[in-house]
PDB file of N, CA, C, O and CB in Angstrom:
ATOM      1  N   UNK A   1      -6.351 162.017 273.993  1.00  0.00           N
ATOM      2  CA  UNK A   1      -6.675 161.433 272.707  1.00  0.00           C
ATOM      3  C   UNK A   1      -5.545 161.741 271.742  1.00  0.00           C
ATOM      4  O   UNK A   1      -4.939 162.777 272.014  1.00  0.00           O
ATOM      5  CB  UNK A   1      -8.029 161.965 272.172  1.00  0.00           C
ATOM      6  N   UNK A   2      -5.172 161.149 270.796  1.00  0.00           N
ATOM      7  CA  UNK A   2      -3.438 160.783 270.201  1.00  0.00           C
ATOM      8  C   UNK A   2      -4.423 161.604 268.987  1.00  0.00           C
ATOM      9  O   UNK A   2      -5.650 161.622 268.883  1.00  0.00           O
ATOM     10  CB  UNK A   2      -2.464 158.563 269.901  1.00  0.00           C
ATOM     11  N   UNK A   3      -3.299 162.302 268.082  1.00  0.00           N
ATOM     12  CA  UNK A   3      -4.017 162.338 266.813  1.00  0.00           C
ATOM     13  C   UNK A   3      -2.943 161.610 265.408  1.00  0.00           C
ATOM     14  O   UNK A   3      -1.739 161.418 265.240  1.00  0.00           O
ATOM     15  CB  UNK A   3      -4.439 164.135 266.568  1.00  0.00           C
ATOM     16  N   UNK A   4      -3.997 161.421 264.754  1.00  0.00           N
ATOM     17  CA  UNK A   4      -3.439 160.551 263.653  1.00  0.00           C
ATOM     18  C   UNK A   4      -2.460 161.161 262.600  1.00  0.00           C
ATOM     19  O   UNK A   4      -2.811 161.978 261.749  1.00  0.00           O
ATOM     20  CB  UNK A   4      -4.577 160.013 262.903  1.00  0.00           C
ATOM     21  N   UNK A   5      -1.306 160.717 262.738  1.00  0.00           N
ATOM     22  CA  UNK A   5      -0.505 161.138 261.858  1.00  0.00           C
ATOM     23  C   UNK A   5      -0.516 161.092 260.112  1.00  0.00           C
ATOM     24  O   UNK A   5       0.120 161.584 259.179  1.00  0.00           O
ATOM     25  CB  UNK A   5       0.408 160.582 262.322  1.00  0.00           C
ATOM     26  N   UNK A   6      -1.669 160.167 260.334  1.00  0.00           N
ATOM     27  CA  UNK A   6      -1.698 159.617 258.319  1.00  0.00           C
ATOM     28  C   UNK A   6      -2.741 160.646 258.311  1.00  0.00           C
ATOM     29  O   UNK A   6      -3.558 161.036 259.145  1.00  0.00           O
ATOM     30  CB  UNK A   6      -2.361 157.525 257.530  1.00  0.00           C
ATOM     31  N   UNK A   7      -2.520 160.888 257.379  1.00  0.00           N
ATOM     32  CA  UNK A   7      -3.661 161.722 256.146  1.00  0.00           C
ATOM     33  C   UNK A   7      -3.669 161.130 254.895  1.00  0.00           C
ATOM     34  O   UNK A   7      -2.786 160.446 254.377  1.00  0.00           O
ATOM     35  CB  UNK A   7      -3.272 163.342 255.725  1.00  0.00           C
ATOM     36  N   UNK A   8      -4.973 161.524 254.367  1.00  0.00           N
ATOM     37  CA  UNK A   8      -5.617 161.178 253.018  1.00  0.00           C
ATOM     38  C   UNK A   8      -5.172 162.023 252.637  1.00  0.00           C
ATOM     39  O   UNK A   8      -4.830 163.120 253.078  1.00  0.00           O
ATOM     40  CB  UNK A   8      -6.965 161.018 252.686  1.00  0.00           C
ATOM     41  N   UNK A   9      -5.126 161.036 250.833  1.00  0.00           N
ATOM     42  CA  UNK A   9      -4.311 161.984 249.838  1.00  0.00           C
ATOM     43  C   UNK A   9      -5.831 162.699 249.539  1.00  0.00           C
ATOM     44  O   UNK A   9      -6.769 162.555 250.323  1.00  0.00           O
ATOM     45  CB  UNK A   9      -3.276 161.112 248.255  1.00  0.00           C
ATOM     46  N   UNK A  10      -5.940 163.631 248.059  1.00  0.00           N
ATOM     47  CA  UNK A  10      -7.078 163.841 247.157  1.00  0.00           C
ATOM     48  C   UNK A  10      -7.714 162.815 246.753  1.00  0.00           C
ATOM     49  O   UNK A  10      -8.910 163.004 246.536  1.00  0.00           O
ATOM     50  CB  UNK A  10      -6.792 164.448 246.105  1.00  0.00           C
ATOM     51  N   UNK A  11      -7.177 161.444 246.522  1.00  0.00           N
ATOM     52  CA  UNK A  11      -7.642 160.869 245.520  1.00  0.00           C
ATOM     53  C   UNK A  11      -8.321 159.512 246.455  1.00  0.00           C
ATOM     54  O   UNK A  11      -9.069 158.637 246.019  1.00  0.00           O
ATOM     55  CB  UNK A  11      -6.432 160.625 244.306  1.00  0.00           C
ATOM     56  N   UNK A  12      -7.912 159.631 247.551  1.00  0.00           N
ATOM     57  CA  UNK A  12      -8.401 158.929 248.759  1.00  0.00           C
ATOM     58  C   UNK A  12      -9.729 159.379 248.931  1.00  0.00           C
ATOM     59  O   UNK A  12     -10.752 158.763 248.633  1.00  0.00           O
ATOM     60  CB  UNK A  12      -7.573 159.173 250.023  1.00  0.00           C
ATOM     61  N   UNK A  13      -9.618 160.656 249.506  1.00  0.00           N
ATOM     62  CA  UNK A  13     -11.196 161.735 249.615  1.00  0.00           C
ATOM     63  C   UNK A  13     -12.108 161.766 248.395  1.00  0.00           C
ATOM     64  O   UNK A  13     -13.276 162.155 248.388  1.00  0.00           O
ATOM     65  CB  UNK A  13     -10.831 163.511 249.792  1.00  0.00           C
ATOM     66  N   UNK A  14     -11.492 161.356 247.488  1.00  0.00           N
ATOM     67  CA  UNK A  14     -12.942 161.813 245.857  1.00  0.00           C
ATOM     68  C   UNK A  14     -13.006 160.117 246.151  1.00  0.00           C
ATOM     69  O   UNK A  14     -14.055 159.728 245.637  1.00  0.00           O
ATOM     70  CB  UNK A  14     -12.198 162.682 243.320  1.00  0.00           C
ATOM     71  N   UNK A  15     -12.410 159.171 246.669  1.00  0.00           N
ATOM     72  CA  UNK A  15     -12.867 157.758 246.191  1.00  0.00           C
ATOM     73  C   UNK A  15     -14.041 157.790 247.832  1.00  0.00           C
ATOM     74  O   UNK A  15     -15.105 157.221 248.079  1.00  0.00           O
ATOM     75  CB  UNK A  15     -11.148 156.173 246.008  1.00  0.00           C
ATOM     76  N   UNK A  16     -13.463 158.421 248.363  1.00  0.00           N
ATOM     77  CA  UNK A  16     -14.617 158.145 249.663  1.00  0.00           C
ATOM     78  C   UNK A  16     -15.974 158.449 249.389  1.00  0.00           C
ATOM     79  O   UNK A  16     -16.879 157.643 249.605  1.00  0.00           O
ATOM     80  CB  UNK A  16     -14.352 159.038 250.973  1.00  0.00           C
ATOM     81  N   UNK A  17     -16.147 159.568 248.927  1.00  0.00           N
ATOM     82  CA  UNK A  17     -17.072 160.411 248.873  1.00  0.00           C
ATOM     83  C   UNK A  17     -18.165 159.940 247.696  1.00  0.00           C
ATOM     84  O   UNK A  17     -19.394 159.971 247.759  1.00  0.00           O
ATOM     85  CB  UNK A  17     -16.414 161.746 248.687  1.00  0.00           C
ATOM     86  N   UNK A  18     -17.221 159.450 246.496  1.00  0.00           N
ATOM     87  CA  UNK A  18     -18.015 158.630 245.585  1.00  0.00           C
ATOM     88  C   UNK A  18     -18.814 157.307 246.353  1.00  0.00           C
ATOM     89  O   UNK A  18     -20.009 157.116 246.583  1.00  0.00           O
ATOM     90  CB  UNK A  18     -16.965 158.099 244.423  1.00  0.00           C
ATOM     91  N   UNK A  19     -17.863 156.672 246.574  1.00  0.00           N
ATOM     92  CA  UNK A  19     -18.320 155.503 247.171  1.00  0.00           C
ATOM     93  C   UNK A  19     -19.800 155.800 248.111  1.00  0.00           C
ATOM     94  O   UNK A  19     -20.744 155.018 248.220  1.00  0.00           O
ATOM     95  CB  UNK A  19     -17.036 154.943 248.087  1.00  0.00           C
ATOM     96  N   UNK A  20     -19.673 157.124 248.714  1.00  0.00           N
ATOM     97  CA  UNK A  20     -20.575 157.277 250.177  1.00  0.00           C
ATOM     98  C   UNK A  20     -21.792 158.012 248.815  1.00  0.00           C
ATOM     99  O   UNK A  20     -22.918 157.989 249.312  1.00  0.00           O
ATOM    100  CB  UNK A  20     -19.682 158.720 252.022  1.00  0.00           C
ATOM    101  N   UNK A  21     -21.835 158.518 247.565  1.00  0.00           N
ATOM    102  CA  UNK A  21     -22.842 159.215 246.934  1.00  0.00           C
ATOM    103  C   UNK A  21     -23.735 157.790 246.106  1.00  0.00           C
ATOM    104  O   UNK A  21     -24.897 157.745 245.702  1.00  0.00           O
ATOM    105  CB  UNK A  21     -22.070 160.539 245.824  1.00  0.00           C
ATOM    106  N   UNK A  22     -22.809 156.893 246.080  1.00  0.00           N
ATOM    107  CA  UNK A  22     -23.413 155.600 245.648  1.00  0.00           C
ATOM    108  C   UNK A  22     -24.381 154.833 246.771  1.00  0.00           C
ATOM    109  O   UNK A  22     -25.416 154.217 246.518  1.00  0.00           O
ATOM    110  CB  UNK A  22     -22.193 154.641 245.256  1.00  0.00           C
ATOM    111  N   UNK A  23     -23.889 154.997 247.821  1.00  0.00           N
ATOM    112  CA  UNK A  23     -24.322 153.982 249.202  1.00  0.00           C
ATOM    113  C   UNK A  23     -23.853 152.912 249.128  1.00  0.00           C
ATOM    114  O   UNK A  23     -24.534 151.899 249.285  1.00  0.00           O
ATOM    115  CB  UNK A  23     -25.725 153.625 249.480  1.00  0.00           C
ATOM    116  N   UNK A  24     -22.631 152.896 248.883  1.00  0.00           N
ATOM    117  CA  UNK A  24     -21.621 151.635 248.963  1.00  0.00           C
ATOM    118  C   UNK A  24     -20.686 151.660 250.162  1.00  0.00           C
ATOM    119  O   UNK A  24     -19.599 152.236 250.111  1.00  0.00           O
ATOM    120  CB  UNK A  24     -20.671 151.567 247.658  1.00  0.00           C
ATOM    121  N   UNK A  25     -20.968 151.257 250.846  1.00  0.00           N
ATOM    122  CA  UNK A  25     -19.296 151.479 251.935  1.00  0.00           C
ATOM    123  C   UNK A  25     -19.216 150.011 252.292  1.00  0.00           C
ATOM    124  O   UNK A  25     -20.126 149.203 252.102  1.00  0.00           O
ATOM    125  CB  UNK A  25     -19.367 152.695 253.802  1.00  0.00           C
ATOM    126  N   UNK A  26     -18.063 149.753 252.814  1.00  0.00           N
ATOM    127  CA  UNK A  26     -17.888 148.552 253.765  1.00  0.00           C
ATOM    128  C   UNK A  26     -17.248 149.151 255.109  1.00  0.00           C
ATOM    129  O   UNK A  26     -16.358 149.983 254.929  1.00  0.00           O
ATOM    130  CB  UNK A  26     -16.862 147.329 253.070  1.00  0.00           C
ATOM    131  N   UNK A  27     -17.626 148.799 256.591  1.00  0.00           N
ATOM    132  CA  UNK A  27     -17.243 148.759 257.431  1.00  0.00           C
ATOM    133  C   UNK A  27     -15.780 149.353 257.813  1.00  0.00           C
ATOM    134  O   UNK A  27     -15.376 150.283 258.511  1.00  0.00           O
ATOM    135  CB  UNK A  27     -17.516 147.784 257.533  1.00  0.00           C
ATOM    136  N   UNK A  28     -15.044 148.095 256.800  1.00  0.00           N
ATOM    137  CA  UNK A  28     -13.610 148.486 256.963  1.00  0.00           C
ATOM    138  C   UNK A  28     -13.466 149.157 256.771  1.00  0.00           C
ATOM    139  O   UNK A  28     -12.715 149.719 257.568  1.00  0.00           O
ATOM    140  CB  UNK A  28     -12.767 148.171 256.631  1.00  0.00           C
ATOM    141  N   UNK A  29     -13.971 150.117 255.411  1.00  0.00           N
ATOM    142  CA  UNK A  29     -13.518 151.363 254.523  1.00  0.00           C
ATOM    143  C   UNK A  29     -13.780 152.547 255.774  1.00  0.00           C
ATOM    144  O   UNK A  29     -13.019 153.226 256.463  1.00  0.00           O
ATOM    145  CB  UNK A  29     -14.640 151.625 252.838  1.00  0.00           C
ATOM    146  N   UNK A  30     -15.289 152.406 255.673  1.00  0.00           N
ATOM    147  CA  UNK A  30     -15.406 153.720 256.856  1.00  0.00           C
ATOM    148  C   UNK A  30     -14.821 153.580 257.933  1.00  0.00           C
ATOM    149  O   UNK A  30     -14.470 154.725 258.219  1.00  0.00           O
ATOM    150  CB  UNK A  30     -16.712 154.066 257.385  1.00  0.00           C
ATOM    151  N   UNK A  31     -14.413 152.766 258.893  1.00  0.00           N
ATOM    152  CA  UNK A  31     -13.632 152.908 259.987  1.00  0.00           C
ATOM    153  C   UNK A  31     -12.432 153.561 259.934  1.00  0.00           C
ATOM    154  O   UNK A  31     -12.026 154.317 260.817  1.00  0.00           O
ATOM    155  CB  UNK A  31     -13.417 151.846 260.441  1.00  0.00           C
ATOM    156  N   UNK A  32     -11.887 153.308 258.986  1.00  0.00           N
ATOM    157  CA  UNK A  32     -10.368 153.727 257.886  1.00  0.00           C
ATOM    158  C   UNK A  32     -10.294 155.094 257.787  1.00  0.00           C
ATOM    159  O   UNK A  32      -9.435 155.727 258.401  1.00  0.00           O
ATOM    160  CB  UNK A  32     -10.398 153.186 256.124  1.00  0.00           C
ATOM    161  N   UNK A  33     -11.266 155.711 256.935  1.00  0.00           N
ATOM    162  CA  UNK A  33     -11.819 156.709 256.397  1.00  0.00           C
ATOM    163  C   UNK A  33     -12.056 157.904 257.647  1.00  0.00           C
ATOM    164  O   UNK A  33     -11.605 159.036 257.822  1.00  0.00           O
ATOM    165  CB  UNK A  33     -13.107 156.153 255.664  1.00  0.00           C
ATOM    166  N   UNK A  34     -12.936 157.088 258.346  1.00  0.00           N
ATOM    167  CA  UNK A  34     -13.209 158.207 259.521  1.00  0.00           C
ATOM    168  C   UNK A  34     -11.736 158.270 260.440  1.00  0.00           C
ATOM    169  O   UNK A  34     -11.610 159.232 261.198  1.00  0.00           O
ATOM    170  CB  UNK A  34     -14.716 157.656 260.660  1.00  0.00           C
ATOM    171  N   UNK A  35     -11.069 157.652 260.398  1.00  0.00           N
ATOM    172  CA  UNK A  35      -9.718 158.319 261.321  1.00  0.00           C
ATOM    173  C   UNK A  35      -8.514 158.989 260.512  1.00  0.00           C
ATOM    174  O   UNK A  35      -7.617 159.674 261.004  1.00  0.00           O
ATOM    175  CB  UNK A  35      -8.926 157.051 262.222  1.00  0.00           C
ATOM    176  N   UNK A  36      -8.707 158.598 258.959  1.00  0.00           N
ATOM    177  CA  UNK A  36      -7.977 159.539 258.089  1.00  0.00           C
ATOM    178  C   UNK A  36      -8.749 160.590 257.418  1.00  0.00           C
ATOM    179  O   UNK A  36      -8.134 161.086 256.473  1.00  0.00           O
ATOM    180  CB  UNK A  36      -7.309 158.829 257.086  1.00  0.00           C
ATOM    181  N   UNK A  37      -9.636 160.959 257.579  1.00  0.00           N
ATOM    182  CA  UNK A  37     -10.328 161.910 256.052  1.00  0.00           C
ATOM    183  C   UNK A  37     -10.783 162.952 257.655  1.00  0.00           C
ATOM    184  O   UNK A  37     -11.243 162.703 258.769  1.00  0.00           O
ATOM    185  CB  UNK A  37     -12.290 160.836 254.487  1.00  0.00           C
ATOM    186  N   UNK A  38     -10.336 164.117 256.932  1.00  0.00           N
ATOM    187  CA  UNK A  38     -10.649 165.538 257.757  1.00  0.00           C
ATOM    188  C   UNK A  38     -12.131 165.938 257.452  1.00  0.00           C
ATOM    189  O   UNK A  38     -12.461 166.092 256.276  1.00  0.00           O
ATOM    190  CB  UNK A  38      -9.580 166.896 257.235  1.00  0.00           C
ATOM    191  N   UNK A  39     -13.200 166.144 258.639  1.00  0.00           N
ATOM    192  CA  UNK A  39     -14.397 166.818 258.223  1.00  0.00           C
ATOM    193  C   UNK A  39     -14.186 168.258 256.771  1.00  0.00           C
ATOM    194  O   UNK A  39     -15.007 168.325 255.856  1.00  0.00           O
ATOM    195  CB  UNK A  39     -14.969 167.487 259.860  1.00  0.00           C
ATOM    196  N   UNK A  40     -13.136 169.109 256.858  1.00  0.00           N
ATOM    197  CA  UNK A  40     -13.103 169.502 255.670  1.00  0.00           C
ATOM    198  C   UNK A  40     -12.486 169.344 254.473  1.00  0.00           C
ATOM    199  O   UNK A  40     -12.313 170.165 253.572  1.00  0.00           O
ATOM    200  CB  UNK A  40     -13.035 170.216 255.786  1.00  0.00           C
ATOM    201  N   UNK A  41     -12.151 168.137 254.561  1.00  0.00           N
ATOM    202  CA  UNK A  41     -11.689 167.577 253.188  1.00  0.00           C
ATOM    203  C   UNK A  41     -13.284 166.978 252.605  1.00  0.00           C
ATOM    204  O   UNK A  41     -13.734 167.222 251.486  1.00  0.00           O
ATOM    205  CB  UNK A  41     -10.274 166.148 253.405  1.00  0.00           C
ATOM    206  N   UNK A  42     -13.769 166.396 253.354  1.00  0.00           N
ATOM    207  CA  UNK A  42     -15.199 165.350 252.772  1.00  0.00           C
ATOM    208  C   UNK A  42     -16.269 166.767 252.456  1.00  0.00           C
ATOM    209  O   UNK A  42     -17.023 166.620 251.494  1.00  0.00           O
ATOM    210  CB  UNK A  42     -16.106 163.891 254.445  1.00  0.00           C
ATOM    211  N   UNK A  43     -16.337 167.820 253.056  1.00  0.00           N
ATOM    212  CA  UNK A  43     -17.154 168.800 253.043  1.00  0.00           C
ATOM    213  C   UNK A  43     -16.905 169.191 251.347  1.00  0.00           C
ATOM    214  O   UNK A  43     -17.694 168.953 250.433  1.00  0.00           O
ATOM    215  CB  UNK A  43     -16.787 169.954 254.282  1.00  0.00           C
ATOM    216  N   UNK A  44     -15.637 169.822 251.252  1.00  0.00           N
ATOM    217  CA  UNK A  44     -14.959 170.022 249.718  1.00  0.00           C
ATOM    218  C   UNK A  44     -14.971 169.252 248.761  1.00  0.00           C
ATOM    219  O   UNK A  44     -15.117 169.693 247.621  1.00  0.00           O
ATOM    220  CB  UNK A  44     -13.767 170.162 249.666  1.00  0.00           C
ATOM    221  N   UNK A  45     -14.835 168.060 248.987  1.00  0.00           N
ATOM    222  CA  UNK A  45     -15.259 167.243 247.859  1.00  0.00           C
ATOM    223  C   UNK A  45     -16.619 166.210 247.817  1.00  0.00           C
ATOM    224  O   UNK A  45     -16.869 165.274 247.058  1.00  0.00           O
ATOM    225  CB  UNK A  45     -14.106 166.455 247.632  1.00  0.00           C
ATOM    226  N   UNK A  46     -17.062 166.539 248.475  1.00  0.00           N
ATOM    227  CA  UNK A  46     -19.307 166.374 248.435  1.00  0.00           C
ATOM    228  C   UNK A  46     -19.283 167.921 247.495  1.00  0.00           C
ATOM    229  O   UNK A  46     -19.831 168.073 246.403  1.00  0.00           O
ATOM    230  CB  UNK A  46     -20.722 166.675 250.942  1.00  0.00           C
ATOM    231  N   UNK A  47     -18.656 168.757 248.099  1.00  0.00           N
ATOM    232  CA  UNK A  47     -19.489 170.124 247.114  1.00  0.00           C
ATOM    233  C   UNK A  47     -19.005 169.902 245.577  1.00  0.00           C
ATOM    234  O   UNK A  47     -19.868 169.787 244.707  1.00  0.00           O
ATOM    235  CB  UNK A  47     -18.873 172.043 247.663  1.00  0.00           C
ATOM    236  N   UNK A  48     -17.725 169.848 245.268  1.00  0.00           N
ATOM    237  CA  UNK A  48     -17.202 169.269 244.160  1.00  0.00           C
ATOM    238  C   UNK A  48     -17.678 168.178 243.483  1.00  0.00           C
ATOM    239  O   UNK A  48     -17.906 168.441 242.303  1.00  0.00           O
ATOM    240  CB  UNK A  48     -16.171 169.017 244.389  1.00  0.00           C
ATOM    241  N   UNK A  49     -17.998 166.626 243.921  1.00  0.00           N
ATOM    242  CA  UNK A  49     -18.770 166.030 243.159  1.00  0.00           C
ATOM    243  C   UNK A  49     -19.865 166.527 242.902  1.00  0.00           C
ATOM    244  O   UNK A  49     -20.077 166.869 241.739  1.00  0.00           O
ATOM    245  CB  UNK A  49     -18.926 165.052 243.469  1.00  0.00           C
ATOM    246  N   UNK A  50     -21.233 166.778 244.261  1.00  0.00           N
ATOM    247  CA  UNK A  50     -22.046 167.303 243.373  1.00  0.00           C
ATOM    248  C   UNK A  50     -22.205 168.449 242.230  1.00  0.00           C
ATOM    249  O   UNK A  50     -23.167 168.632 241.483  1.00  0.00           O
ATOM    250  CB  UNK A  50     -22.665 167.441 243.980  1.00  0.00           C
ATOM    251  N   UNK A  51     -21.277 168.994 242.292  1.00  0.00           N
ATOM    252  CA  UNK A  51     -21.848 170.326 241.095  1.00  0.00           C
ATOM    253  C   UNK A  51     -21.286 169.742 240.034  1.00  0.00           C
ATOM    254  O   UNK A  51     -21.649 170.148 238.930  1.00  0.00           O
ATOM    255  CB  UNK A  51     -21.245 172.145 241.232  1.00  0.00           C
ATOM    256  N   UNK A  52     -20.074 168.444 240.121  1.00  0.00           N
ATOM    257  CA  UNK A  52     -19.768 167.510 238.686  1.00  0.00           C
ATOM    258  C   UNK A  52     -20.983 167.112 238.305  1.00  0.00           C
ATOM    259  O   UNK A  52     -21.209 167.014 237.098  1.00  0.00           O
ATOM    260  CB  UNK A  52     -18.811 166.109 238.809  1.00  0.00           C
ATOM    261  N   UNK A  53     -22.137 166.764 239.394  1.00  0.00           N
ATOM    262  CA  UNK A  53     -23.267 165.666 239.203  1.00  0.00           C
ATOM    263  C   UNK A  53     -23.987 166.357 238.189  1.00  0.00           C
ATOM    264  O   UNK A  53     -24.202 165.991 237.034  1.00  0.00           O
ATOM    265  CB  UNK A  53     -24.243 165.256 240.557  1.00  0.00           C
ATOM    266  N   UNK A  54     -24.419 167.660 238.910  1.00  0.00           N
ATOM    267  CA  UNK A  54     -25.587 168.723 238.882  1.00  0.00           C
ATOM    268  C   UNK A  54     -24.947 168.801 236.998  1.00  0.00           C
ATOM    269  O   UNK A  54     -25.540 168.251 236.070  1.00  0.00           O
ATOM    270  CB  UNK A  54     -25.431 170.578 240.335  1.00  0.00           C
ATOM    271  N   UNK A  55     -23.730 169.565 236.861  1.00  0.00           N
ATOM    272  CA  UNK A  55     -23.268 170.070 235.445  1.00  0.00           C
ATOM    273  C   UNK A  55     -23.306 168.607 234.740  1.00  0.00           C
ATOM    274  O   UNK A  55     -23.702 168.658 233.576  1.00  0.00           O
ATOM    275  CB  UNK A  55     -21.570 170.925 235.405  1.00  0.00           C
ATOM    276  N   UNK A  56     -23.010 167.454 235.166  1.00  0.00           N
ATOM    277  CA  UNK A  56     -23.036 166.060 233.949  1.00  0.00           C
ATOM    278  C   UNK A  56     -24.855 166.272 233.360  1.00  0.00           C
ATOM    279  O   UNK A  56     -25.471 166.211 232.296  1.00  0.00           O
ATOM    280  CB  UNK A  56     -22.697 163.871 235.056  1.00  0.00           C
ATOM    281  N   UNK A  57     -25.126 166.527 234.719  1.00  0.00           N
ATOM    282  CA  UNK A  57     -27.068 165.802 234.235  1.00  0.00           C
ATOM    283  C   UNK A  57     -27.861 167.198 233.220  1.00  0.00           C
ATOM    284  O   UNK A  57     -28.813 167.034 232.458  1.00  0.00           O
ATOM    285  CB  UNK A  57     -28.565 165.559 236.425  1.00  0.00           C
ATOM    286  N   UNK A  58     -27.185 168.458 233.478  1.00  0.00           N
ATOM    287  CA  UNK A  58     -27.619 169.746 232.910  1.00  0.00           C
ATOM    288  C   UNK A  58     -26.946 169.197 231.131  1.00  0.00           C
ATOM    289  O   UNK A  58     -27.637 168.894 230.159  1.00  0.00           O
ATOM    290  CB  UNK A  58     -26.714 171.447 233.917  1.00  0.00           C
ATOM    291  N   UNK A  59     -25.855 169.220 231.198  1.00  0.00           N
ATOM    292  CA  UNK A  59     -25.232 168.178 230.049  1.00  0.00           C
ATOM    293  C   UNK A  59     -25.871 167.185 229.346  1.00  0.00           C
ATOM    294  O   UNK A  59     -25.794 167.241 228.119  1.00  0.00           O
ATOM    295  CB  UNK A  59     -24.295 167.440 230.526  1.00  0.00           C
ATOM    296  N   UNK A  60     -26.524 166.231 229.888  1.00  0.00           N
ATOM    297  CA  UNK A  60     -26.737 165.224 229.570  1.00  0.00           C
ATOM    298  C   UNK A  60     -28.656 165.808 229.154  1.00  0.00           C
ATOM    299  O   UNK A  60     -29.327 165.424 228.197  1.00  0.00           O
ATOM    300  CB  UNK A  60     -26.173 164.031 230.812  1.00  0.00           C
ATOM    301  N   UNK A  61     -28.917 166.424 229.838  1.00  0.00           N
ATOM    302  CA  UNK A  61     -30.578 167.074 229.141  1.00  0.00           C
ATOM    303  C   UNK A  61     -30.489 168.154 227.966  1.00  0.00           C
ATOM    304  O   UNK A  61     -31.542 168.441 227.397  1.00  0.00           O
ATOM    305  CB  UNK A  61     -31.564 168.032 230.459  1.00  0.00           C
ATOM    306  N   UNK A  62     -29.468 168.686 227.622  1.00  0.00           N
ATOM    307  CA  UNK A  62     -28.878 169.420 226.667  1.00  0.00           C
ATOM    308  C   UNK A  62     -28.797 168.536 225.836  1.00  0.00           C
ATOM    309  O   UNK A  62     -29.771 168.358 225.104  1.00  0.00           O
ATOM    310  CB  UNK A  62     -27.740 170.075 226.913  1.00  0.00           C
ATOM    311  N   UNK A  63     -27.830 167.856 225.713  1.00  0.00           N
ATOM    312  CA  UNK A  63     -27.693 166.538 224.779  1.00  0.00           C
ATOM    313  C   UNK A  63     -29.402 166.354 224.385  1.00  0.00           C
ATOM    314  O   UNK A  63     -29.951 166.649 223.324  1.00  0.00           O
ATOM    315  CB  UNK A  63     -26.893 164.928 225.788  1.00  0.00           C
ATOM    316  N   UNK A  64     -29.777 165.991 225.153  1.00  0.00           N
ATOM    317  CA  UNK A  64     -30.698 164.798 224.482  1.00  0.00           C
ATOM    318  C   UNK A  64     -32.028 165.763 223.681  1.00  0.00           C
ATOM    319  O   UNK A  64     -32.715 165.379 222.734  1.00  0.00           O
ATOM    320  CB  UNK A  64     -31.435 163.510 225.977  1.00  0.00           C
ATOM    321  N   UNK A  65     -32.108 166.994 224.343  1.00  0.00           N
ATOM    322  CA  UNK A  65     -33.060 167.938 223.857  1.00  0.00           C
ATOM    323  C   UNK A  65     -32.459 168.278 222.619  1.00  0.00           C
ATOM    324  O   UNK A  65     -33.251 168.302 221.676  1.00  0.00           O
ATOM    325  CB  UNK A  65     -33.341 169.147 224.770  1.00  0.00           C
ATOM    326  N   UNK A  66     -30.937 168.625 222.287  1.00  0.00           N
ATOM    327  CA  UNK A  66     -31.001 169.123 221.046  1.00  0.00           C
ATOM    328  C   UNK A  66     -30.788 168.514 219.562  1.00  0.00           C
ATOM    329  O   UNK A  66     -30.750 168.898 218.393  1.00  0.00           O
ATOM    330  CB  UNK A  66     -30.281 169.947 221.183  1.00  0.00           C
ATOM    331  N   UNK A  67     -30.645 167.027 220.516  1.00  0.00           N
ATOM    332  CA  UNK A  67     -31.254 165.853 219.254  1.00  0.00           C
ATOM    333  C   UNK A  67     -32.475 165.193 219.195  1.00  0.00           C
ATOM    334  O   UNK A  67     -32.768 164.054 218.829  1.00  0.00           O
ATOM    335  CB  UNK A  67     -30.495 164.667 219.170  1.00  0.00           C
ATOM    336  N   UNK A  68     -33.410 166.513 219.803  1.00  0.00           N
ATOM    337  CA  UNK A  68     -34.874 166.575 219.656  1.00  0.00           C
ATOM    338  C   UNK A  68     -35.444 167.198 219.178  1.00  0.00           C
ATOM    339  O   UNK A  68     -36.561 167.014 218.694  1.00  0.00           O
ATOM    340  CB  UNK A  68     -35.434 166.631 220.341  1.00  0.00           C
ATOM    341  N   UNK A  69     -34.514 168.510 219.210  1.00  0.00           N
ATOM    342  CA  UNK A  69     -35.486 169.263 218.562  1.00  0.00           C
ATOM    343  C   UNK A  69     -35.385 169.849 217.233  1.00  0.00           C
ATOM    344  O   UNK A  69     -36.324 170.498 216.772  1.00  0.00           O
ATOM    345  CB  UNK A  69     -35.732 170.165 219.290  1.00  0.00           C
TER     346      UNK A  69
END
């Protein structure tokens, strides 16, 4: 089995990973994706978006509570 000389940049891996937290993919993309993106690159940036997610939405209930109360 040959291994692939291309690698994903960063900005390749945060667009994958978004795309895959939406449930958007196309075919092409993931076929692409899965022979360039390293199981620990996608691992690192799933943990990284979500805790962006987790801290936007903790943010965003802060916000709205303290122009409530």
């Amino acid at each position: 089995m040959a291994q692939s000389s291309k690698k994903a940049s960063p900005l390749q891996v945060a667009r994958a990973v978004l795309w895959s937290f939406l449930g958007i993919r196309k075919r092409r993309d993931y076929e692409a994706d899965s022979v360039e993106l390293k199981p620990q690159q996608v691992i690192v940036a799933g943990l990284i978006g979500a805790a962006l997610f987790v801290l936007g939405l903790i943010l965003l209930v802060r916000l709205v509570i303290g122009k409530l109360v």
